[in-house]
N, C-alpha and C positions, 0 to 999 in steps of 0.2 A: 421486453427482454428480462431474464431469470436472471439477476446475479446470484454467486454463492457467496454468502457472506465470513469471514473469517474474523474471527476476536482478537485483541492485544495478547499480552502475557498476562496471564496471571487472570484470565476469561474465562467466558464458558459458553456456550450458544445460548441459554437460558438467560444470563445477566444481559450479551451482546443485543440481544430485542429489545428487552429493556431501554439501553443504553441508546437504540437507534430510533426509537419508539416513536419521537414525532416526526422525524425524518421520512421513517418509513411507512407511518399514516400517510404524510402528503402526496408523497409517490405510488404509492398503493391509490389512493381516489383518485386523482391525475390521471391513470392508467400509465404514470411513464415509466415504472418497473415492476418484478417482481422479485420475491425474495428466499434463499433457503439458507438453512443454517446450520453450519458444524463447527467444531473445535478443536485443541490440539489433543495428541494424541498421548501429551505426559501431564501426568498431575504433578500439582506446582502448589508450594506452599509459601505464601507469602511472608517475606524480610520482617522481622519484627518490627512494630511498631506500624503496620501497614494491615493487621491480619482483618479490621472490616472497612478498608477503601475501595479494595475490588469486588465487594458485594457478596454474596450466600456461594458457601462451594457445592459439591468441588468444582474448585477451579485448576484451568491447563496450560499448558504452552506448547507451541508447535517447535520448539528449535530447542534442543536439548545440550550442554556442550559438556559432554564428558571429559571427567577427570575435572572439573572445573567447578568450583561451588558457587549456585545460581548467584548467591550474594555479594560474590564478589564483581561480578557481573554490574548488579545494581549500583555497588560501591563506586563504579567506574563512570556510571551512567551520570551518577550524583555531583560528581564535578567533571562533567562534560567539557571537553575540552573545546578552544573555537581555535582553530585555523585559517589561513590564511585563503582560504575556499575551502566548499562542502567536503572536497576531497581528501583533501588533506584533514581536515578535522574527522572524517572517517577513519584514514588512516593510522592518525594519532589517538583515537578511539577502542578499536578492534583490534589493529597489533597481527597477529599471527591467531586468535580467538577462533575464528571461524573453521579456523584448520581441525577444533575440537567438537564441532555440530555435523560431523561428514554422516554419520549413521543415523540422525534425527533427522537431518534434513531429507536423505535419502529416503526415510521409513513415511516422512511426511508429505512429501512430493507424491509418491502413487498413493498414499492414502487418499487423498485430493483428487488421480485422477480416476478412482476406481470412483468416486462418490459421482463426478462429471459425467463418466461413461454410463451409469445409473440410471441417470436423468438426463435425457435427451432437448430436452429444456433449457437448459444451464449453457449459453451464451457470453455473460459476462461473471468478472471475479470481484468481488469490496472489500477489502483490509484496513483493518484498522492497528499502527503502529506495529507490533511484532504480527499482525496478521497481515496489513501492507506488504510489507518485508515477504514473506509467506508467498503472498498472491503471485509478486513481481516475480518471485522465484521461478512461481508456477508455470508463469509464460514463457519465461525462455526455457524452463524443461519441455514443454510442449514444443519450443519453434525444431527442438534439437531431437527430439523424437519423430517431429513430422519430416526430418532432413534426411536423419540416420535409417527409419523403421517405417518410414511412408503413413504414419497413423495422423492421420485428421488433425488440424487444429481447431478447439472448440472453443476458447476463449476470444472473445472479439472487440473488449472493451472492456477496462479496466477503473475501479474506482478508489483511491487513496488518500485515507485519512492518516495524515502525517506519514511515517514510516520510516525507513532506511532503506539505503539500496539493496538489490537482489543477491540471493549468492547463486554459487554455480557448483554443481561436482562436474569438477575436471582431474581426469587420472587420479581417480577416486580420491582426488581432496576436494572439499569444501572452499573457497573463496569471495572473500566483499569482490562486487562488480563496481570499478569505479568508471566515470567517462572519459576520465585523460588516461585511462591505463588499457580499455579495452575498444572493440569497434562493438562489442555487443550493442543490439537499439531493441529497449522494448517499444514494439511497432504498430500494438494496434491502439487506437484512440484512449487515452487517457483524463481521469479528471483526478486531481491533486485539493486536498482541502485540506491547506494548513492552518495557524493561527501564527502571527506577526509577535506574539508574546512567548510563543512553543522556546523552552527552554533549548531544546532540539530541534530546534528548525533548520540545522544545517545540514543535518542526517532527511528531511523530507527534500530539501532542496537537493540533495546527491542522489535523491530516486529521480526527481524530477528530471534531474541533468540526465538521469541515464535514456529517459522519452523521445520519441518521437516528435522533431521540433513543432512541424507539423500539425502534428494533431494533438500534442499535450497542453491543459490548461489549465490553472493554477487560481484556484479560488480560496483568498483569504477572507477569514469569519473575524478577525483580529483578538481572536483571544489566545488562550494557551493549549497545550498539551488535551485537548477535550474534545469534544463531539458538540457542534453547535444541537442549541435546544432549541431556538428562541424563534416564533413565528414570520418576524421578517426575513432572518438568516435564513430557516428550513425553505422558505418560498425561492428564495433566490440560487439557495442551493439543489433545489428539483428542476428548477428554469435551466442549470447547467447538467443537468440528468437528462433532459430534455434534448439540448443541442448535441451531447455524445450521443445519444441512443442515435441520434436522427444521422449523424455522418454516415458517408455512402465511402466504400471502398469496393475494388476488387479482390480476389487472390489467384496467387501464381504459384500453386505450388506449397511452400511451406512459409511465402512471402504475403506481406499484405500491401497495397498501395491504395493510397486515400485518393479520390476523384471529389471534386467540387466540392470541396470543404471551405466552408464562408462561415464559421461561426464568427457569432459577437463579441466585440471587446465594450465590455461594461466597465465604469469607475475606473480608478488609480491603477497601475502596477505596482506591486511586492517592490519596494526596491530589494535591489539584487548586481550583481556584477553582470551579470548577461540576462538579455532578457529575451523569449523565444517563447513563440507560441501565444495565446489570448492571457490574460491576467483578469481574472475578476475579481474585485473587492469589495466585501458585504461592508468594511467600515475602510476609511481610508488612513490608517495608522502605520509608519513605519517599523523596521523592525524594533523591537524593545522599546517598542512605547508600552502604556500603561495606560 
C-alpha cells in the first residue's frame, strides 16, 4: 500500500524523509509500504530562537490562520494547557483559532486531493503532528465528498504520528472536531504513534478519540514529541504497519465496515481514562515519566 506522506509545521518533503529515514528503510524491505511525498502549501519561517531545529528550508505549513501571527500560535502551544480530558484541553487550546485557517485549510484539502487523484496508487495517508491534523482532515473531506458528489473514497488507512484532531469546513467555517461535540468517526483503520513524554499528548489522544473504536490502535515509543529512530521501536512499529495494511473491510457506499478484525494487543496500555481499540507499547512508561 502507497501512503502519502505529510510533514509537521515548519517541514518540507525533503527534511520529512530524512526524518522518517529508518522507519521507512524497514518498511520499504519488508515490502509492507510504500511511500510519497509532499508539503504545505505556505512557506513558514521559524519563531526565533528555532530558525535550525526544523532543518535546511524552505520550510511549510499546511494550515495558515489569517489575520493571526504564526507566533502567537507557538506562544499558545508553549504552555499547553491540560484539561480535564483531551477535549477539553483542545478546547481551552484553540478557542475560536480555527475559525481563522477557513481558506488554508480549504486551499489544502484539494491541493491533497488533486495529488491523490494523480496517483492511482495512493491508498493510505501518514501525518506527522500539523501534517496528522492535515491527514485526518483529509478523510472526512473525502467521506463528505463521496456523500455529497458520489466521488470515490481513496484513502483506506491512516497512519499518525502525534497530531491534533481534524477540522472541518462547515458553512464555510473551519472548526476543531471534538468526540463529545460531534458523531463525526474517522472510519477507516487507523494507527496512532504517540510518545508517553509528548508535551501534547492530549491533542494526539483527541485525534485518537475521534477513531474508529474498532480499528484504531495506539502505539507508544515512550518518548516525546519525535519520530522514533531507534531499531527496536522501528521493528515494532512496521510489525503494526503490518497488522493495519492486513485488516479486511468492506464498502457501502461512502461507508467503510471492518470484517474479521483480530489484531494483537502487544505490552501495557497508555494509561488513559478510556481505553478502546489494541494499545501497543514499545516501552511500558506512564504518562510523564521520564
Amino acid at each position: 500500500m502507497k501512503f502519502l506522506c505529510l510533514p509537521g509545521a515548519y517541514g518540507s518533503a525533503k527534511n520529512f524523509q530524512v526524518q522518517l529515514g529508518p522507519f521507512v528503510a524497514e518498511a520499504e524491505k519488508r515490502g509492507t509500504a510504500e511511500f510519497k511525498w509532499t508539503q504545505g502549501a505556505y512557506e513558514a519561517t521559524p519563531p526565533p530562537g528555532f530558525e535550525d531545529y526544523f532543518g535546511a528550508g524552505p520550510l511549510f505549513r499546511f494550515i495558515k490562520y489569517d489575520g493571526m501571527d504564526a507566533f502567537d500560535l507557538i506562544d499558545k502551544i508553549r504552555d499547553f494547557p491540560e484539561g480535564t480530558s483531551p477535549e477539553e484541553t483542545m478546547r481551552a487550546l484553540m478557542g475560536k483559532d480555527a475559525a481563522n485557517a477557513v481558506d488554508s485549510v480549504r486551499t489544502t484539502l484539494q491541493m491533497l486531493i488533486d495529488i491523490i487523484d494523480s496517483d492511482p496508487e495512493i491508498e493510505g495517508i501518514l501525518g506527522y503532528s500539523e501534517g496528522a491534523t492535515t491527514a485526518a482532515s483529509l478523510i472526512l473531506e473525502e467521506r463528505v465528498r463521496s456523500e455529497k458528489q458520489g466521488r470515490p473514497r481513496r484513502i483506506k488507512r491512516a497512519i499518525f504520528f502525534a497530531g491534533w484532531p481534524p477540522l472541518s469546513l462547515d458553512d464555510g467555517e473551519a472548526r476543531v472536531l471534538l468526540a463529545d461535540e460531534c458523531e463525526d468517526v474517522i472510519d477507516v483503520p487507523t494507527l496512532h504513534i504517540v510518545g508517553c513524554s509528548d508535551p501534547y499528548i492530549l491533542g494526539a489522544l483527541a485525534l485518537y478519540n475521534m477513531c474508529d473504536e474498532d480499528s484504531a490502535e495506539l502505539f507508544d515509543h515512550g518518548k516525546g514529541h519525535t519520530v522514533p529512530r531507534d531499531a527496536r521501536t522501528i521493528k515494532e512499529l512496521v510489525d503494526g504497519i503490518k497488522r493495519l495494511t492486513d485488516k479486511k473491510e468492506s464498502w457501502d457506499n461512502s461507508t467503510i465496515q471492518m470484517i474479521d478484525v483480530k489484531p494483537e494487543e502487544v505490552g501495557t496500555s497508555l494509561e488513559r481514562g478510556e481505553k478502546k481499540g489494541p494499545v501497543v507499547a514499545a516501552v511500558a512508561l506512564p504518562i510523564g515519566a521520564s
